[in-house]
N, C-alpha and C positions, 0 to 999 in steps of 0.2 A: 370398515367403511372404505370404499373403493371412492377416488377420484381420477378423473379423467384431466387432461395437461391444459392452462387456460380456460377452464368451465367452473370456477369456484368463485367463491366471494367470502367475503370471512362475515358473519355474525354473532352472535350472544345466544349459547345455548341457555337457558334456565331450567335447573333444576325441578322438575313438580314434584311438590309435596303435597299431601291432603293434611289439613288437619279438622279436627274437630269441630262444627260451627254450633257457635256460641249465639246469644241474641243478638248483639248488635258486628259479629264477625262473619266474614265470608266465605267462602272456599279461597283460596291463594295458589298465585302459579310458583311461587319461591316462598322458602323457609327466611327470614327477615336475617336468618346470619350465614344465607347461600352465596355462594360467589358465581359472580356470571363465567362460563368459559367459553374460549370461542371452538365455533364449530366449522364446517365450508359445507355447505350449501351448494349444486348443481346453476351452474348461472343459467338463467332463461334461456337468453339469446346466443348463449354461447355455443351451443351443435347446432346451430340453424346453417346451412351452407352458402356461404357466399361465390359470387359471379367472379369469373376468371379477371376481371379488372381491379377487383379487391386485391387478390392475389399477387397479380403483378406490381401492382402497389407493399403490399406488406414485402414483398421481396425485395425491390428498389429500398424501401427503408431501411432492412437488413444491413444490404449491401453498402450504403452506405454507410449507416454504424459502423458496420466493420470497415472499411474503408477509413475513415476518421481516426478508429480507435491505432487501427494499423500504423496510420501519416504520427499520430501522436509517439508508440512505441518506436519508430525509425527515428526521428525526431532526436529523443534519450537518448539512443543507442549511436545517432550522429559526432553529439556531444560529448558524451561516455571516450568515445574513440581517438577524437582528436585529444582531447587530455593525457590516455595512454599514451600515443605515438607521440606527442610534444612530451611527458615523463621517460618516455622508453628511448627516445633518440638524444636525451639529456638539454633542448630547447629549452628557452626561458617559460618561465608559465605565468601565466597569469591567477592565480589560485582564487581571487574574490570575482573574478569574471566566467569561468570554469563552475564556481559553485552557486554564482549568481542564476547563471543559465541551465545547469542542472538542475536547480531546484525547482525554476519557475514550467521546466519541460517534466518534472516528475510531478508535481503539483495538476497540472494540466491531464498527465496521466492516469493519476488518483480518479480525478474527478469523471474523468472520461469512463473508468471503468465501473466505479461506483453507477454512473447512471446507465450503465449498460451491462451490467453481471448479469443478464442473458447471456451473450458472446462467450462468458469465461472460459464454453464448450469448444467454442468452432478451432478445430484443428492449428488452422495456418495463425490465428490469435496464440494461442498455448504454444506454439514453435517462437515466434517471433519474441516471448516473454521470455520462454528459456536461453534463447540469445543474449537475449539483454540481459539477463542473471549472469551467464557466463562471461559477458563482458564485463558487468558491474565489477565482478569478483576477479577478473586482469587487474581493473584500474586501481580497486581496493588494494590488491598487493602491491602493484608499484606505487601507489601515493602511501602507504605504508612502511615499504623501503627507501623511499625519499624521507620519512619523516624522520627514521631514524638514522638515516645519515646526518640529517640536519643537526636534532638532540647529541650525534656524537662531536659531530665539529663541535656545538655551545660548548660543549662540556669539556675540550680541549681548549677552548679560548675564555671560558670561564678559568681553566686549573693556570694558563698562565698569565692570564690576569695577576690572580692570586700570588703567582710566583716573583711575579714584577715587582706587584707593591710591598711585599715583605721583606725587612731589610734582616731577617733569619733571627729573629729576638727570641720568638718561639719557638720554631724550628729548630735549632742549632740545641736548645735548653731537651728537646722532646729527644732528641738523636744522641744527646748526651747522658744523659739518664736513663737510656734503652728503652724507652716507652713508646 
């Protein structure tokens, strides 16, 4: 079955079955244990050709979808950036306002795309993503090597924590018994 891009609708194909008519049974377009499936259908109005003003229309709408979706992925990618260079130039950061605003610009972006996975095609949309991957996964590393620099200092001022408040009861008992 060939379909044409835009000219479908979806339906409920039904099974026919014949069965056997009885006295008070009839002929039936489904078996009582068929499952409907769906089929597409040729939409009426769908190859009917529309006047160049439609057109211009459907393209203005395009354009700006993409446009929006575009302003949204720069947007991320604005955010994304400054966190790197405030991580990469060792600057204070702000971490719950950095992930505040991330989140609420990938949020925005989800949504963006979901109501527009048409676009997922158009070229300069597909570039602009891969950027923003590429930078995602800068910031990922350097908030990753921050984190474990962080984990290593606790872990230093955890050990002499521990060393301060020992007055070597155990210690002393563990080193003398070679254990």
């Amino acid at each position: 079955m060939q379909v044409e891009q835009g000219a479908t609708l979806p339906v409920m194909e039904q099974p026919v079955v014949e069965r056997q008519v009885l006295d008070s049974e009839v002929m039936t377009g489904a078996a009582s244990g068929d499952a409907l499936l769906p089929v597409l259908l040729s939409n009426v109005g769908g190859d009917m050709p529309f006047d160049e003003a439609e057109a211009a229309r459907l393209e203005a709408t395009r354009a700006e979808e993409v446009s929006g979706l575009l302003s949204a992925i720069r947007r991320l990618e604005t955010i994304v950036e400054e966190e790197t260079v405030a991580l990469a130039t060792g600057q204070k950061v702000d971490f719950d306002d950095f992930s505040m605003r991330k989140s609420r610009s990938m949020l925005e972006f989800v949504r963006l795309m979901r109501a527009r996975m048409h676009l997922g095609g158009e070229t300069e949309i597909t570039e602009e993503i891969r950027q923003l991957r590429e930078k995602l996964e800068r910031n990922r590393s350097l908030l990753e090597m921050h984190y474990d620099a962080v984990r290593e200092v606790a872990t230093i001022i955890v050990r002499a924590i521990k060393d301060a408040e020992s007055d070597g009861t155990y210690t002393g008992r563990v080193a003398r018994d070679g254990k």
